[in-house]
C-alpha positions as CSV (number, residue, x, y, z in Angstrom):
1,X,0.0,0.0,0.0
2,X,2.9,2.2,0.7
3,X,4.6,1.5,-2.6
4,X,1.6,2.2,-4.9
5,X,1.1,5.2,-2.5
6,X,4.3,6.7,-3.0
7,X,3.9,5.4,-6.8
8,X,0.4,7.2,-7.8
9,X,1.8,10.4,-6.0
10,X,5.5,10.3,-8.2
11,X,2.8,9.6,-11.3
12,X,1.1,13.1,-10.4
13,X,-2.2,10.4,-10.4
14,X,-3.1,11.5,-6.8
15,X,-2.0,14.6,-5.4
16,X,-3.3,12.9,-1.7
17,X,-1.7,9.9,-1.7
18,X,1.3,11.6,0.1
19,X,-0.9,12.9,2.7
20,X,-2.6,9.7,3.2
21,X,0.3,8.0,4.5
22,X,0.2,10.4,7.6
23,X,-1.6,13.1,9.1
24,X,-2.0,15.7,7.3
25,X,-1.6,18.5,9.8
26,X,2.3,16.6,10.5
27,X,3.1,17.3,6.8
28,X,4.5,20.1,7.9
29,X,6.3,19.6,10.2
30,X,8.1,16.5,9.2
31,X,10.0,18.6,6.3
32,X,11.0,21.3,8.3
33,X,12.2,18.4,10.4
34,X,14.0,16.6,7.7
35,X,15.7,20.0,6.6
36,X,16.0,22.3,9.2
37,X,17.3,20.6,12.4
38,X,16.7,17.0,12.2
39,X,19.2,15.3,15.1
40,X,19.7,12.0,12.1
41,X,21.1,14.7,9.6
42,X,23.8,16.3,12.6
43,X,25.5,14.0,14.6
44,X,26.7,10.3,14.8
45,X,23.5,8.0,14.4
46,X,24.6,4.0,13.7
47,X,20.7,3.5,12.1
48,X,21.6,5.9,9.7
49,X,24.4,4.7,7.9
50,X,27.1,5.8,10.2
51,X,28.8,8.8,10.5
52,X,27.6,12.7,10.7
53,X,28.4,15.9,11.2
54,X,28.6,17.5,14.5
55,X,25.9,18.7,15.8
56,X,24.6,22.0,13.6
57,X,21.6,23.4,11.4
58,X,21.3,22.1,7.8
59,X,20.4,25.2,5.7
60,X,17.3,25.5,3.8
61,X,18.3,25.8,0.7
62,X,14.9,28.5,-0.4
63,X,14.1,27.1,-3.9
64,X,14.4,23.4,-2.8
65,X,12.3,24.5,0.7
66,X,10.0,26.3,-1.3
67,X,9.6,23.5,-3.7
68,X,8.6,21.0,-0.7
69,X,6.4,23.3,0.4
70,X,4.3,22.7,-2.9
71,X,4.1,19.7,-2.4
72,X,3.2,19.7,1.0
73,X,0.4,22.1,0.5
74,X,-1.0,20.1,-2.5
75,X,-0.9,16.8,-0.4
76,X,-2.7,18.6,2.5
77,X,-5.2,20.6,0.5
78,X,-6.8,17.6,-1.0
79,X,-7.0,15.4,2.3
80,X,-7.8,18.3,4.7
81,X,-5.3,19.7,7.4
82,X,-3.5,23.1,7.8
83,X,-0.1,24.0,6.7
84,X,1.7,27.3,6.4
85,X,5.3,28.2,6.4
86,X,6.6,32.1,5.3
87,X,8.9,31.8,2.6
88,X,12.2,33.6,1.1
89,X,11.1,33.3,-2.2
90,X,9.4,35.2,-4.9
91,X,8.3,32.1,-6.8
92,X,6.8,28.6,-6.1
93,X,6.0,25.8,-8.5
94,X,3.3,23.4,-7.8
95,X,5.0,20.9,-9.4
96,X,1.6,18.2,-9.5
97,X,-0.3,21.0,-10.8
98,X,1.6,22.2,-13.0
99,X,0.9,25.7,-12.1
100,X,3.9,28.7,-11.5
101,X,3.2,31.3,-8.9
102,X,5.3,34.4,-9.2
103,X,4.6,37.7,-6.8
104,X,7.7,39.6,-8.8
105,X,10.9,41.1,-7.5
106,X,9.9,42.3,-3.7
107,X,12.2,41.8,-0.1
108,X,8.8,40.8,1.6
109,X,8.5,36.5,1.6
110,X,5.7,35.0,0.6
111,X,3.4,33.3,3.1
112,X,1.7,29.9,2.3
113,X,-0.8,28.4,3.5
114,X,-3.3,25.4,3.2
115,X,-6.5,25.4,5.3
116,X,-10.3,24.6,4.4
117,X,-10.0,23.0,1.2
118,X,-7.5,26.1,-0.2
119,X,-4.0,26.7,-0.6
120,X,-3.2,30.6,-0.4
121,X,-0.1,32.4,-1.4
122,X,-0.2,36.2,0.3
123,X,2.6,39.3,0.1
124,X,1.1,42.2,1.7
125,X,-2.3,42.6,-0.1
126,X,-1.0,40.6,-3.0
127,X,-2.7,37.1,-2.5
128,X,-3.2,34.1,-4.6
129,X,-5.9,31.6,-3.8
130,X,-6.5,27.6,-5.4
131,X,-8.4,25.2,-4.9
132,X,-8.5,21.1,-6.1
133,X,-10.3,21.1,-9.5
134,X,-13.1,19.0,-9.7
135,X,-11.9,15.5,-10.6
136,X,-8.5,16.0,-11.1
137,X,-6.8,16.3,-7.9
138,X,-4.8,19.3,-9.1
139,X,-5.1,22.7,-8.3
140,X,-6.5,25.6,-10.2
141,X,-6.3,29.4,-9.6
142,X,-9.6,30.0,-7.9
143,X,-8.7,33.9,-7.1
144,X,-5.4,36.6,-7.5
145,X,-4.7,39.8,-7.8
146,X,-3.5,41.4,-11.1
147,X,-0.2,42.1,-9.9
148,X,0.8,38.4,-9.7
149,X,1.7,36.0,-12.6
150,X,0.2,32.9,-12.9
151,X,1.3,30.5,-15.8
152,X,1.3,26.9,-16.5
153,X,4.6,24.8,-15.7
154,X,6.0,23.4,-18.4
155,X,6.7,19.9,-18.2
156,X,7.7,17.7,-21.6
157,X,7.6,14.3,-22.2
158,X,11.0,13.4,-21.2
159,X,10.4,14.5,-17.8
160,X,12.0,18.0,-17.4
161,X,10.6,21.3,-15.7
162,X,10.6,24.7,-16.7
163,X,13.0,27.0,-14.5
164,X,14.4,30.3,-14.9
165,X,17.4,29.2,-16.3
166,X,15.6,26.9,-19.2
167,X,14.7,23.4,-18.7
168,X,16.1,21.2,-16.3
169,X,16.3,17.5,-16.5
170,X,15.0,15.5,-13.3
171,X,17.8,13.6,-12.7
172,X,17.6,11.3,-15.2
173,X,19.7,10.7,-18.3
174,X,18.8,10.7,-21.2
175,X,19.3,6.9,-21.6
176,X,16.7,5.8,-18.6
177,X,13.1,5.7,-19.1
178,X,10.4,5.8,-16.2
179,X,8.3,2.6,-16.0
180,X,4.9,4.3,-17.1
181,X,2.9,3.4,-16.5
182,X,4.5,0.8,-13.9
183,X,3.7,-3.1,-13.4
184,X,2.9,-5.1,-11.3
185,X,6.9,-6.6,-11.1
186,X,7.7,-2.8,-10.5
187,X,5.5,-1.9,-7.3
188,X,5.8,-5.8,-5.7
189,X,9.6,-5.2,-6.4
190,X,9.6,-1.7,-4.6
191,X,7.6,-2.8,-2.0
192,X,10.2,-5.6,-1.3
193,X,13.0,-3.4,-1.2
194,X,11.2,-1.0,1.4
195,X,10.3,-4.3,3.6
196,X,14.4,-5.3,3.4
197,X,15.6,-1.7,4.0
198,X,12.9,-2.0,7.1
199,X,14.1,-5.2,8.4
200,X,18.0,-4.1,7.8
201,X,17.0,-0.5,9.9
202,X,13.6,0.8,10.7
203,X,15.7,4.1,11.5
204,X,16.8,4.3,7.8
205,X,13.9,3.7,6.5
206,X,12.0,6.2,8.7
207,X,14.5,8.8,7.5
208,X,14.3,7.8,3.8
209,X,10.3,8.2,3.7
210,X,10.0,11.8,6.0
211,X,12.6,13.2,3.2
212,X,12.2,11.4,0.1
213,X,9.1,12.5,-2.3
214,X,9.0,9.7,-4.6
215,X,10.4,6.1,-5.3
216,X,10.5,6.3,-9.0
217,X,10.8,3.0,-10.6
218,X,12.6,2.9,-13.8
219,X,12.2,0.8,-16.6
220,X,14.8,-2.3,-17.0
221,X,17.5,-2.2,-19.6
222,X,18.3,-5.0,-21.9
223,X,20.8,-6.8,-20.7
224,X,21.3,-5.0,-17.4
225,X,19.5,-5.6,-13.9
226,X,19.8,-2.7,-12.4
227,X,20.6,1.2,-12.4
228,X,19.8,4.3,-10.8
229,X,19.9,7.9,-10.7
230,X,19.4,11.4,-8.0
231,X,20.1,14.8,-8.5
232,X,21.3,17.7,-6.3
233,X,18.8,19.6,-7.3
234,X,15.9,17.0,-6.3
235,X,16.9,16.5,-2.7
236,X,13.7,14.0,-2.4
237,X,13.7,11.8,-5.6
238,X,15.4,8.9,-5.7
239,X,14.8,6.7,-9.5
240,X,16.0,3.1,-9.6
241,X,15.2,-0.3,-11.3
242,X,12.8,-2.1,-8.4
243,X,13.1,-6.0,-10.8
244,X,15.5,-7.0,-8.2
245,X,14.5,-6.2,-4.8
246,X,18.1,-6.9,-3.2
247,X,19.9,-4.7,-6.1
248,X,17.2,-2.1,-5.5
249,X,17.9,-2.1,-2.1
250,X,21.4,-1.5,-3.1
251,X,20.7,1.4,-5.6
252,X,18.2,3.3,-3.1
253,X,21.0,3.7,-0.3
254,X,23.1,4.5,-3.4
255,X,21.1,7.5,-4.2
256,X,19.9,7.9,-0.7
257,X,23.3,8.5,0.7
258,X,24.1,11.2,-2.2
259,X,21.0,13.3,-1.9
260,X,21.8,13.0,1.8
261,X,25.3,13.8,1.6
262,X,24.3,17.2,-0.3
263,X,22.0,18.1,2.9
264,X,25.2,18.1,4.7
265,X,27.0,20.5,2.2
266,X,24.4,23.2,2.3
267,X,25.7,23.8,5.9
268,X,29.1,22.5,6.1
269,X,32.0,22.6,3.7
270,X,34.0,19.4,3.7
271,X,36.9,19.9,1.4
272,X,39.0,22.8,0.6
273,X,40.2,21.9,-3.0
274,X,36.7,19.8,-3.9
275,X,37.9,19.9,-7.6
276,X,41.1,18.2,-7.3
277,X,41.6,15.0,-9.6
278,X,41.2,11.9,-7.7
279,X,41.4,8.3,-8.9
280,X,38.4,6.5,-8.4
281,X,38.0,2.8,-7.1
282,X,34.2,2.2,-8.7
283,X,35.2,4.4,-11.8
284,X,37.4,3.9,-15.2
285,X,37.9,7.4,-15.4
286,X,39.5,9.8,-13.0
287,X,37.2,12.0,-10.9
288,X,37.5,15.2,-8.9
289,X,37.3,14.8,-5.4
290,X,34.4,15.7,-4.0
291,X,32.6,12.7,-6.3
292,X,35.4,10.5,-5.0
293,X,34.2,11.9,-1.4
294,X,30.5,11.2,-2.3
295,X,31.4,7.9,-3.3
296,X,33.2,6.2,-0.4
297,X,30.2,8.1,1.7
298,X,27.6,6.0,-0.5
299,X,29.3,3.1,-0.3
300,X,30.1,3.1,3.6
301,X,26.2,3.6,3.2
302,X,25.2,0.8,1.7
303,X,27.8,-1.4,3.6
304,X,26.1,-0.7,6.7
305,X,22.9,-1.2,5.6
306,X,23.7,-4.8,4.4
307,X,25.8,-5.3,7.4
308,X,22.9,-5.4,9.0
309,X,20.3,-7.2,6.9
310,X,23.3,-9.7,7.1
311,X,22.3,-10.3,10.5
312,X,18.6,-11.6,10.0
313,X,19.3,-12.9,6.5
314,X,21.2,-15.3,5.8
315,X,23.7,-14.4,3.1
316,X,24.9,-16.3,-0.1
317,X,29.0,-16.3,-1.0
318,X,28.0,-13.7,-3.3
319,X,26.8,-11.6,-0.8
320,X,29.7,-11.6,1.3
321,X,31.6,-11.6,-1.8
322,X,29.8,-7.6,-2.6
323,X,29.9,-6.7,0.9
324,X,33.8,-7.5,1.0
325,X,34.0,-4.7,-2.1
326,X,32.1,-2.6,-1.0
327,X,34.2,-2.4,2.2
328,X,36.9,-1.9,0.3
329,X,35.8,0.5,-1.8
330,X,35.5,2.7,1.1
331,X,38.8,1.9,2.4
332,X,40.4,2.4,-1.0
333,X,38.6,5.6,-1.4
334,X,39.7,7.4,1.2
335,X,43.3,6.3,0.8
336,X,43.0,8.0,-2.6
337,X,41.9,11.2,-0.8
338,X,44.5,11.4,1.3
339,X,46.5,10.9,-1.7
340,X,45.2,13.2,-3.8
341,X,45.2,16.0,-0.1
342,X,41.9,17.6,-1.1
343,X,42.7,19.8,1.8
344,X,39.7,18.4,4.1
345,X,37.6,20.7,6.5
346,X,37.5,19.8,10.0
347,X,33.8,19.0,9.7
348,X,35.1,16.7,6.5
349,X,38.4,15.2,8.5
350,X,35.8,14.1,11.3
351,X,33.6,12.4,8.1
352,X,36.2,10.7,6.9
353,X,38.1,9.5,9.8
354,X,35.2,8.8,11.5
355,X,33.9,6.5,8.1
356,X,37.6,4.9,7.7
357,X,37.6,3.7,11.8
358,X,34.1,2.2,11.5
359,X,34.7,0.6,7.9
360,X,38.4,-0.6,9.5
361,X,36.7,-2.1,11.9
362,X,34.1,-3.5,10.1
363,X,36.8,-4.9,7.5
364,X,39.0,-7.2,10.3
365,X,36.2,-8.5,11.5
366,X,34.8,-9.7,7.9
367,X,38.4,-10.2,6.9
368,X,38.2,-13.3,9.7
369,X,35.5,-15.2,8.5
370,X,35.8,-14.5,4.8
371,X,39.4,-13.5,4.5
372,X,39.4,-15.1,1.0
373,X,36.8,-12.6,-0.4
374,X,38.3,-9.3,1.4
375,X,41.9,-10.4,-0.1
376,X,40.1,-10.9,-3.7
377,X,38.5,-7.4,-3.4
378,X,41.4,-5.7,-2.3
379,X,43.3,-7.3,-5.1
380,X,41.1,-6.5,-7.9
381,X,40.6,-2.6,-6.7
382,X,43.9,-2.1,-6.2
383,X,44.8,-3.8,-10.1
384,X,42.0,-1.2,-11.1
385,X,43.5,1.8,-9.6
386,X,47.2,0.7,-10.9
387,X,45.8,1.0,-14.4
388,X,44.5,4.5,-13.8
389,X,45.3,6.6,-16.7
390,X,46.5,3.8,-18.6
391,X,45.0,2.6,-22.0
392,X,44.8,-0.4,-19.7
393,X,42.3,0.9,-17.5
394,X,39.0,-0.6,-18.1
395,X,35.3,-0.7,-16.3
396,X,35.4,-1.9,-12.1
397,X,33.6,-4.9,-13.1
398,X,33.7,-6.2,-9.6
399,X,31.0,-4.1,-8.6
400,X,28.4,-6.3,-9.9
401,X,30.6,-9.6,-9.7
């Protein structure tokens, strides 16, 4: 129920089904939660893939705020409830409804607000007032003064929104496709994964569903399983393959871990030369390092998290075998960024060090009962790296080994 929940709502099919996975008058307050001053986003918590800032405020960043905002007011209009949150912005986009809100060039914010079946947008005596269209579950302009522009969003068929700066893709390329609409193999497969990430950690999942807007699933490739895809810019939307529940278990605290990774840069800056060139353990080709620094964060993530579905689950060789990388991974990754001296922050030291003791850790104690598969990953990442900038250098097949 969850799944096709989360599913009709990423569809723009039902503009409530968001709000019917909670109470409506908690919308609210579980985003400003999630971005403002949420204690998983600011110091150590073990359920949440391991290591975090020191304690501190995570910015709200005001057109990714403002966007959430949208859709919290859509969700909470349609199902009932109040909302309202004064915001540092001069324009809003209803991203269901297709509709863009802008009040023009003023120092005032705009308040919004969702109460008695109406979302209103207000700046001084400038107001804006919609309403759910009959049948649609969208939102239409029901009242606004002349001095605002209302105009429709545009959104194309290859899933991109209008912005002031042109179009901008939703974190996709160019080469995926959204499962549209999805099956039946889709949702059971997305429901799985969400019943695995809740058996490896409640807490993780908890966190993943009061930030993230939509599961998307994506449609599978020929001849691959599995792939996946996030975006800076969509700090809630995580897109991934759902065929294989375990792999899409995999790919989710992938993305997860990036989009939550980018939280913590709004309010913390982690390295002081974030451009510097930095050999990659998961990639053929040489990246800077901040990507190398998202990287071994994503995949101490996703270590963790089968670490501990490990522990009620009984795993095959194979599954040792990819946790035993994907420890290494981590290990070799910050090796390389030591390497490399991308001039680390104190807040991004602590991140790192704080990743490399856990993973070391972790490591020895896998190392004794599977010392065979930690020696084999080590082996082949380190052949990979040596061929760095080499015509020998090739794809890190032993990702998906």
């Amino acid at each position: 129920m969850v799944a096709r929940a989360i599913r009709a709502h990423a569809r723009h099919e039902d503009t409530a089904a968001v709000g019917r996975l909670q109470v409506p008058s908690v919308v609210a307050e579980q985003l400003e939660k999630a971005l403002a001053a949420d204690a998983s986003f600011a110091h150590e918590a073990g359920g949440c893939g391991g290591i975090h800032l020191p304690p501190g405020r995570i910015q709200k960043e005001p057109r990714v705020y403002a966007d959430l905002c949208g859709l919290a007011a859509e969700a909470t209009v349609t199902v009932g409830g109040s909302f309202s949150e004064p915001l540092a912005v001069s324009k809003i986009v209803f991203a269901h409804s297709r509709l863009a809100i802008d009040f023009g060039d003023a120092p005032e914010p705009v308040t919004l607000a969702a109460h008695d079946g109406e979302v209103r947008l207000s700046r001084g005596d400038t107001r804006v007032t919609l309403a759910p269209a009959a049948g649609t579950g969208t939102l239409a302009v029901r009242r606004s003064s002349p001095r605002v522009q209302v105009r429709q969003s545009v959104r194309t068929a290859d899933m991109r929104l209008a912005t002031e700066d042109g179009l901008l893709p939703l974190g996709i390329p160019d080469f995926f496709a959204i499962a549209e609409p999805p099956g039946d193999e889709d949702l059971a497969g997305l429901e799985r994964t969400l019943q695995l990430l809740e058996r490896a950690s409640p807490q993780t999942l908890a966190e993943l569903t009061a930030v993230a807007r939509a599961l998307v699933p994506l449609q599978r490739p020929p001849g691959r399983a599995i792939h996946s895809s996030s975006a800076r810019e969509l700090p809630g939307v995580v897109y991934a393959v759902f065929a294989d529940p375990l792999e899409a278990l995999a790919m989710v605290c992938h993305e997860y871990h990036h989009l939550k990774l980018f939280l913590l840069e709004e309010s913390a800056t982690l390295l002081g030369d974030p451009s510097r060139p930095v050999n990659a353990p998961w990639r053929p080709d040489t990246r800077q390092a901040e990507g190398v620094l998202h990287g071994t964060y994503v995949f101490f993530g996703i270590a963790t998290t089968f670490a501990r579905l490990f522990t009620v689950l009984n795993p095959t060789r194979r599954g040792y075998r990819r946790l035993a990388i994907w420890r290494a991974c981590v290990e070799a990754g910050i090796a390389q960024l030591a390497s490399a001296d991308a001039q680390p922050t104190a807040a991004g030291e602590a991140l790192v060090n704080g990743m490399g003791a856990i993973n070391a850790a972790a490591l020895a104690e896998l190392e004794e009962s599977h010392h065979h598969e930690v020696q084999r990953a080590r082996r082949v990442i380190g052949e990979h790296l040596a061929a760095a900038g080499t015509e020998e250098r090739r794809e890190p097949w032993y990702l998906l080994s």
